[in-house]
C-alpha positions as CSV (number, residue, x, y, z in Angstrom):
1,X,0.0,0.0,0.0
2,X,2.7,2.3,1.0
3,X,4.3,2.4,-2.9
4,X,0.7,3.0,-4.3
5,X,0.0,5.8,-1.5
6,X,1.8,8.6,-3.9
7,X,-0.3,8.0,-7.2
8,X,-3.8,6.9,-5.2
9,X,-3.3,10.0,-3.7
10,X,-2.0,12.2,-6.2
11,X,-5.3,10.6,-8.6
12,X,-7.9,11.5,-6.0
13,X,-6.2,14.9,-5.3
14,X,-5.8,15.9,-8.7
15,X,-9.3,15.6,-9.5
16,X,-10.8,17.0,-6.4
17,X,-8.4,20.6,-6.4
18,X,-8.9,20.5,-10.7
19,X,-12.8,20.6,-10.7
20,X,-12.2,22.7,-7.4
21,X,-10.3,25.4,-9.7
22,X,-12.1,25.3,-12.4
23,X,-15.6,25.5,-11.4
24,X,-14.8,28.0,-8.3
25,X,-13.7,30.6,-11.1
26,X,-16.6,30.6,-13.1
27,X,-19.8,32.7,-12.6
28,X,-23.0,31.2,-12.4
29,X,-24.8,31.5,-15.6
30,X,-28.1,30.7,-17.8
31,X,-27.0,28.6,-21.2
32,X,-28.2,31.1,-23.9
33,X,-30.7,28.7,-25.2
34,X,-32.4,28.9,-21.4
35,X,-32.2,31.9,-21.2
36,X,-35.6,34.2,-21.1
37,X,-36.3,37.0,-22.9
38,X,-36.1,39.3,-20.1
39,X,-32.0,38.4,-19.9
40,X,-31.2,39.3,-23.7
41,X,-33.0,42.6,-23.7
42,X,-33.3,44.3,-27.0
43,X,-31.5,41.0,-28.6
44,X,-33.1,37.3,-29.5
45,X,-31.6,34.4,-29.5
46,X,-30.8,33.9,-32.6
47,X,-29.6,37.2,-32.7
48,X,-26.8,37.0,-29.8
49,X,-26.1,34.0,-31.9
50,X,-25.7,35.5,-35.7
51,X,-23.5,38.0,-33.8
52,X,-21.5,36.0,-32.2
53,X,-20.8,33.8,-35.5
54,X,-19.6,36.7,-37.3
55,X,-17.0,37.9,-34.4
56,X,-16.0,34.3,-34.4
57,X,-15.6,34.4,-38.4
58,X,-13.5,37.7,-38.2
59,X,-10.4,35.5,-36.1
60,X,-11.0,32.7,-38.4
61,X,-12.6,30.9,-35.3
62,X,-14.3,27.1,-35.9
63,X,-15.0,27.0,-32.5
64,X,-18.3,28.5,-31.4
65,X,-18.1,29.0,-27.1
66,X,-21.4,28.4,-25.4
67,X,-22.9,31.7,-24.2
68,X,-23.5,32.4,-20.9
69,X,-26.0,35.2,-19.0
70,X,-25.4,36.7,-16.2
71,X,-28.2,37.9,-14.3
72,X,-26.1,40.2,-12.4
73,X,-26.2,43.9,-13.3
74,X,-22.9,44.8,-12.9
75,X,-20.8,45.2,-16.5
76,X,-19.0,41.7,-16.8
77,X,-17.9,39.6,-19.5
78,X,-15.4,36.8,-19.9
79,X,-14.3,34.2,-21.4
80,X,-12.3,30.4,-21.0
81,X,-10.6,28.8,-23.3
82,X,-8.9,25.1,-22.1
83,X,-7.2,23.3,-25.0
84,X,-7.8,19.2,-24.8
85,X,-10.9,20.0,-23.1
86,X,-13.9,21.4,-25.5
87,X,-16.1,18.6,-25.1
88,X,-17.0,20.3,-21.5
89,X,-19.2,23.1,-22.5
90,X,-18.5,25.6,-18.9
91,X,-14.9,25.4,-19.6
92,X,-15.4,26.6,-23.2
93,X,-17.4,29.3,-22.6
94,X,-18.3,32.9,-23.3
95,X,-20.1,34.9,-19.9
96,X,-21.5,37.8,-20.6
97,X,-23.9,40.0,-18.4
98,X,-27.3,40.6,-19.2
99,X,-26.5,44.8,-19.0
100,X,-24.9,44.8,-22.0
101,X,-27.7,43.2,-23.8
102,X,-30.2,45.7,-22.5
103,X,-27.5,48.7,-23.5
104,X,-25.2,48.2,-26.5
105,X,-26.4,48.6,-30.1
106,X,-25.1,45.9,-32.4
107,X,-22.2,47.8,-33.5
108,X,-21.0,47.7,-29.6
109,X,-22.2,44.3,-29.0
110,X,-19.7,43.2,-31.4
111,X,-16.6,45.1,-30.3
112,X,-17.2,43.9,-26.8
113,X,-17.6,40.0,-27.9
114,X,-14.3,40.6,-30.5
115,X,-12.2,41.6,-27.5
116,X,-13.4,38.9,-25.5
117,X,-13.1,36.7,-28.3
118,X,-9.3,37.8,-28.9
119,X,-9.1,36.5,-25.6
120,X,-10.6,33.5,-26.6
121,X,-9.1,32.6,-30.1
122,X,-5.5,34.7,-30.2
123,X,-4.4,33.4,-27.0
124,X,-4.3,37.1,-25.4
125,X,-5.7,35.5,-22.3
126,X,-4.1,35.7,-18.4
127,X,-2.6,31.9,-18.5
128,X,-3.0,31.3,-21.9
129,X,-5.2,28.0,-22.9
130,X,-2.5,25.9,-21.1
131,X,-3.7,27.4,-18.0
132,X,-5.7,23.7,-16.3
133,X,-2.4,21.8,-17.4
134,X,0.0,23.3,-15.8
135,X,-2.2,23.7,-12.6
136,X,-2.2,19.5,-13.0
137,X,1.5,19.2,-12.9
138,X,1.7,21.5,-9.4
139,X,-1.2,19.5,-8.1
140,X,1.3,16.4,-8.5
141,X,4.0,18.7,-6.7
142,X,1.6,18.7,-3.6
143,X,0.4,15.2,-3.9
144,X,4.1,14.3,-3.7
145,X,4.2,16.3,-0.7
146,X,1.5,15.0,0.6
147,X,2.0,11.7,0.1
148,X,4.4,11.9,3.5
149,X,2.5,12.7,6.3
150,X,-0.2,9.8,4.6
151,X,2.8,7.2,5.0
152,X,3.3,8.5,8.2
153,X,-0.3,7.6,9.1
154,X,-0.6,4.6,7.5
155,X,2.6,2.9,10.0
156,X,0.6,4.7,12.9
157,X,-2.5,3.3,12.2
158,X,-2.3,0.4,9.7
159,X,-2.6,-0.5,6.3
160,X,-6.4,-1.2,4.6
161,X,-9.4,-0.1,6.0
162,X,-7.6,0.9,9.1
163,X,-6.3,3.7,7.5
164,X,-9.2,5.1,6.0
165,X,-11.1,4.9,9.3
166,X,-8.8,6.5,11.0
167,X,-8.3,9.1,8.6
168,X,-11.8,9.6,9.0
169,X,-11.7,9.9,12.7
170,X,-8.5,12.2,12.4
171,X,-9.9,14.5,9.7
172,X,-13.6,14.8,11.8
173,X,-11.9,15.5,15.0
174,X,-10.0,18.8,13.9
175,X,-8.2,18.3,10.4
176,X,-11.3,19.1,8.6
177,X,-10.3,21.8,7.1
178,X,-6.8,20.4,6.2
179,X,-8.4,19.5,2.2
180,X,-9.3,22.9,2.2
181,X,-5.8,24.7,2.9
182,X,-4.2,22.2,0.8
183,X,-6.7,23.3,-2.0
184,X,-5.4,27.0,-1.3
185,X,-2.0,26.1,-1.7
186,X,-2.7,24.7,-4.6
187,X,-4.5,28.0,-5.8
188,X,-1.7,30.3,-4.6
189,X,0.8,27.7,-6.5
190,X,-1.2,27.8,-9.9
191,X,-1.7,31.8,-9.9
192,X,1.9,32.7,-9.0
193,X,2.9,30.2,-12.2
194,X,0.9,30.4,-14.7
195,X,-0.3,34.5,-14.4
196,X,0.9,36.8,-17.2
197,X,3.1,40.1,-15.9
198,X,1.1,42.0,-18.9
199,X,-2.3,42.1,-18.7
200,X,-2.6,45.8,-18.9
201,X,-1.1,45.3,-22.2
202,X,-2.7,42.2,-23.2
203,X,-6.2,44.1,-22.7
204,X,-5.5,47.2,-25.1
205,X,-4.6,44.7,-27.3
206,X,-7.7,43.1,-27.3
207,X,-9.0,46.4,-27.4
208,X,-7.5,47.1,-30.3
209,X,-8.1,44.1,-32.3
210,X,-11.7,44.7,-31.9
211,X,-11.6,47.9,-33.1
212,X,-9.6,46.7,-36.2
213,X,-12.4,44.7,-37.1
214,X,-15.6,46.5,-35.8
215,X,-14.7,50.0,-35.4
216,X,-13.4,52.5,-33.1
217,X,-16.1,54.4,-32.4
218,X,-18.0,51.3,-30.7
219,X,-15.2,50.4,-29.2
220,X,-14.7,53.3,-26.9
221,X,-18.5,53.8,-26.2
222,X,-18.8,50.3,-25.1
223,X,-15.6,51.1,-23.1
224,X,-17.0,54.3,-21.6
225,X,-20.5,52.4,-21.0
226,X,-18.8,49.9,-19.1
227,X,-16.7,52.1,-16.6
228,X,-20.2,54.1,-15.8
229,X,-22.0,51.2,-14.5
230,X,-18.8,50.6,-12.3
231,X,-19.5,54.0,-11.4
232,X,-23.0,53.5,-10.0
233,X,-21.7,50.3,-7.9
234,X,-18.5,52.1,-6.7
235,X,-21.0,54.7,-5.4
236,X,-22.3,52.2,-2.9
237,X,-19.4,50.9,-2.0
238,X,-17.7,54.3,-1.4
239,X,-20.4,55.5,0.4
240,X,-19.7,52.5,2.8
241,X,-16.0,52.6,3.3
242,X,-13.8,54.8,5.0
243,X,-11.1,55.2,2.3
244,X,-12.4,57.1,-0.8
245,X,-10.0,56.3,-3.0
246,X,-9.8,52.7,-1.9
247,X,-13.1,51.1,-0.8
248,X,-13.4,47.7,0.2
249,X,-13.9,45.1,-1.8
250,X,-11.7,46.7,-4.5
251,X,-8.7,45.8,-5.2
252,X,-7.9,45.5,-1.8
253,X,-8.6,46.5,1.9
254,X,-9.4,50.1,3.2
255,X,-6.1,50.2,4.3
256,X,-2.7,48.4,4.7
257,X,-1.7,50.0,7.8
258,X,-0.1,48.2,10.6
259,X,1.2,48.8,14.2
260,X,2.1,47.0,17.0
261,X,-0.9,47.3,19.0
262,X,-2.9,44.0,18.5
263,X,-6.0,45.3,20.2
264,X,-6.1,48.3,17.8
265,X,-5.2,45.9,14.8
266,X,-8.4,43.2,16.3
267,X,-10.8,46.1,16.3
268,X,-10.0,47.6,13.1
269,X,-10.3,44.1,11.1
270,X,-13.8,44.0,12.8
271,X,-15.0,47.4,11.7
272,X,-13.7,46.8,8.3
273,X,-15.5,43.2,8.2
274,X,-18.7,45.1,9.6
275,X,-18.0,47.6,6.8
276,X,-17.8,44.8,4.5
277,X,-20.5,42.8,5.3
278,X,-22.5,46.1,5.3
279,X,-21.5,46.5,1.3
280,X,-22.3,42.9,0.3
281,X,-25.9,43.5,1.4
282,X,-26.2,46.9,0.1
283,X,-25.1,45.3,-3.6
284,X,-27.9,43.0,-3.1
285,X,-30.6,45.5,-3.0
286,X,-28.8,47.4,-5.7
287,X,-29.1,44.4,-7.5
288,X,-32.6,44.6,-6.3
289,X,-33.4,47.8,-7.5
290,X,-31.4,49.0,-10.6
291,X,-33.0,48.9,-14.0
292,X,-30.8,45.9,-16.6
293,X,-30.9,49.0,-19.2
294,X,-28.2,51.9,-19.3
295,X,-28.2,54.5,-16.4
296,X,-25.8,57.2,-15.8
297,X,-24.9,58.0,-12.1
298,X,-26.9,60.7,-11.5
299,X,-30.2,59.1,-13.0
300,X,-29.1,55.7,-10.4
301,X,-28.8,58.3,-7.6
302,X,-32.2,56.7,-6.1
303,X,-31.2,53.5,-6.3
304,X,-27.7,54.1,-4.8
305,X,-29.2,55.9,-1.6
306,X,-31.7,53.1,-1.3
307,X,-28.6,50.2,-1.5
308,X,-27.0,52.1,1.2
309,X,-29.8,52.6,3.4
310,X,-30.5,48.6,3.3
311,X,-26.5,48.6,4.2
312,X,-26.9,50.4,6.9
313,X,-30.3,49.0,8.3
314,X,-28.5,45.4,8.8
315,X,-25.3,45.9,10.0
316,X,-23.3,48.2,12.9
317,X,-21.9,50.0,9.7
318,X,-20.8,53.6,9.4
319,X,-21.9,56.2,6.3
320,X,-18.7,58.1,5.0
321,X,-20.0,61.5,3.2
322,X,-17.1,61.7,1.3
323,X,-16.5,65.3,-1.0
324,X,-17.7,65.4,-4.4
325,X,-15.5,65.2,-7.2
326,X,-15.7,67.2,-10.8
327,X,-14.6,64.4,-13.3
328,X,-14.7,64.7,-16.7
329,X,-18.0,63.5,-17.8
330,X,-18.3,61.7,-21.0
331,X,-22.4,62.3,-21.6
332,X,-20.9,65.9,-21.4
333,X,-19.6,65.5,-25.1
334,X,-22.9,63.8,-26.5
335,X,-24.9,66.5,-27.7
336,X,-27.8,64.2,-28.2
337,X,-28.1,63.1,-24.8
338,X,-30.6,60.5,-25.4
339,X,-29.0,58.3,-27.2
340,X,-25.9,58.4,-24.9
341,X,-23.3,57.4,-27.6
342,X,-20.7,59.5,-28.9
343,X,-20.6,59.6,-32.7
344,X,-17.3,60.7,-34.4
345,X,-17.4,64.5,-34.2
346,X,-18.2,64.2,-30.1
347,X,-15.4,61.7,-29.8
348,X,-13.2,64.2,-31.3
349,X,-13.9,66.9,-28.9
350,X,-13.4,63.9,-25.6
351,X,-10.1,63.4,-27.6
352,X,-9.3,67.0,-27.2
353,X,-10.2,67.5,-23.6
354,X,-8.3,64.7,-22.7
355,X,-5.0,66.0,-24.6
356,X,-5.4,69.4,-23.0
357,X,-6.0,67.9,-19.5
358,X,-3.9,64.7,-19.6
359,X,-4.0,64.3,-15.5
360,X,-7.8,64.9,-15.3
361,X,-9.9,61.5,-14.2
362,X,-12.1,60.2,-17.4
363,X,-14.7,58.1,-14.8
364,X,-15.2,58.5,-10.9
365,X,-13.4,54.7,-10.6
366,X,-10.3,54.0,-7.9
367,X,-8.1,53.3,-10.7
368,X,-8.5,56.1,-12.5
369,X,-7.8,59.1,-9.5
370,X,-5.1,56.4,-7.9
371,X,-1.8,56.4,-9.9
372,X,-1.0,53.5,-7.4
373,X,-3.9,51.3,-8.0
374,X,-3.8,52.3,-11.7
375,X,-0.3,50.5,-11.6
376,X,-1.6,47.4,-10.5
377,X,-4.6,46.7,-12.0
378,X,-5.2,44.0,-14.2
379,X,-6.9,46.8,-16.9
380,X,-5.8,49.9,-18.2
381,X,-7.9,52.9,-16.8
382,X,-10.5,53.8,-19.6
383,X,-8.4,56.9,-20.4
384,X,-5.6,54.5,-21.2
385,X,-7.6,52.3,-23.5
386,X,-8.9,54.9,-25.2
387,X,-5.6,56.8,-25.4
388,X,-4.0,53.5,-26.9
389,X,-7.1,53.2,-29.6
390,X,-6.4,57.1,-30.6
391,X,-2.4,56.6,-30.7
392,X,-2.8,52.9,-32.7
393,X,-6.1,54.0,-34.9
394,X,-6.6,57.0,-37.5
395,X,-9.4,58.8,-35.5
396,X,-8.9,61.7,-37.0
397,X,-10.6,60.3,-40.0
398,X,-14.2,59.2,-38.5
């Protein structure tokens, strides 16, 4: 038993912490051809999927990912790509959330699905499509490591069912968790690996690729779109946390500060978690509340006073009433306000402002006023993206 230990328990590891990886990092999603109309917005069916064949056509792309909804309202779309592996639909798959259905005209629609599609089919993706495989051969790292302390039990308590049973025993009396931290090692192991160093770059590529093939214009608005409905959820969360550059659940904590004192440090790590727990419900009723289709900031100023309020109702959490800042607003440049799209000429005067202010804030998002932040995100700010499309594109021709 002892020379079999290793590989039994590198097989029954492996498959546990793969499907652990795999599935833990996707959303939760409705397959397109479930999916009501309600979720699609102003698109059908066999619309998102006539689109989505021509974006796939433009890379020279056989492969047609299953399409995902996401019922969430927050701006998200991604996709996975795993080579050896297209026979599992979820890990061949393009999520995308239900807002941009309700608020991107085709034109848009198809610049955001050719960036994520670039990700998809040109290999411009964090881990590339070799991603799962390499997590496998570090899984076989930790088995290996693993496989010592087993030994060890197996001479204290015996070979056969002995073992198990007393594994059993051991693992129910207080190493229950033990499958769990091995699982996060594992994590930790795989992202440190098998992450890209340029993803900032990797995403104005994609950026740019899409706007090669579907336009500039569309490209940008779908960008500026995008950071706006961060805008009315950063609202919340800013409104909540004590930092108002750095709210939680962004990037990172409130705060990184340390000292000595552990009773300060214990109460501080509280408040932040009651802070914390005070956001998560206060994005739940935003959820609640907040129309699928387009809304700028001010017209979601309801909404975003009634998510706090429910925020603050539940928990022992604190309001911040942060100052006000003057960014520059993009609807300021549309001078047909209703459509909110800028058409070539606006762009051109966004483009302008932008030159002549270079250090001015585009959107009302952490990494756009933090240079720090900015620095290590995984995206460019929006004023980056669209800088790179200007400096890379001929917009002075639309």
């Amino acid at each position: 038993f002892a020379a079999s230990m290793p590989w039994l328990g590198a097989g029954l590891f492996l498959f546990s912490a793969f499907t652990i990886l795999v599935q833990s990092g996707l959303p939760d999603g409705v397959a397109l051809e479930q999916a009501k109309p309600d979720l699609l917005g102003q698109y059908s069916r066999a619309d998102v999927e006539r689109i989505l064949r021509e974006v796939c056509a433009s890379y020279g792309e056989d492969e047609i990912p299953q399409v995902y909804i996401l019922e969430s309202g927050e701006g998200t779309a991604m996709v996975v790509n795993v080579d050896l592996l297209n026979f599992v639909k979820p890990w061949n798959a393009l999520y995308l959330g239900q807002h941009f259905l309700h608020i991107l005209d085709e034109k848009e629609l198809k610049a955001l699905l050719a960036h994520e599609l670039c990700h998809f089919s040109l290999h411009y993706s964090v881990g590339t499509r070799f991603f799962y495989l390499r997590a496998a051969g570090h899984a076989v790292w930790v088995t290996t490591a693993l496989s010592f302390p087993l030994r060890w039990w197996e001479n204290l308590a015996g070979d056969g069912a002995l073992f198990w049973i007393g594994l059993g025993i051991a693992l129910w009396l207080g190493l229950v968790k033990l499958p769990w931290w091995i699982a996060q090692i594992l994590a930790n192991l795989v992202t440190n690996w098998s992450s890209r160093t340029d993803d900032q770059e990797v995403e104005a590529l994609c950026d740019l690729e899409a706007a090669r093939r579907f336009g500039a214009v569309p490209m940008i608005n779908t960008l500026l779109k995008l950071g706006t409905r961060q805008e009315i959820y950063l609202a919340v969360m800013t409104a909540l946390s004590p930092d108002r550059n750095r709210p939680l659940g962004w990037t990172e904590s409130a705060s990184d500060e340390r000292d000595g004192d552990d009773a300060a440090q214990e109460t501080r790590e509280k408040q932040w978690q009651t802070q914390g727990e005070a956001i998560e419900r206060a994005i739940e009723k935003l959820e609640e509340l907040l129309p699928p289709g387009f809304l700028s900031v001010e017209q979601a100023a309801p909404y975003i006073e009634q998510a706090v309020q429910a925020g603050l109702q539940d928990h022992e959490a604190r309001r911040f009433l942060h100052p006000p800042r003057r960014l520059l607003r993009w609807l300021d440049y549309d001078v047909r306000v209703q459509d909110r799209r800028l058409d070539a000429r606006e762009l051109q005067g966004l483009l302008r402002d932008m030159d002549r202010d270079p250090g001015r804030p585009l959107l009302d998002l952490p990494e756009e006023v933090d240079p720090d932040l900015a620095a290590r995100a995984e995206h460019p700010t929006t004023r980056n993206r669209i800088l790179f499309l200007a400096h890379n594109l001929d917009l002075g021709s639309l």
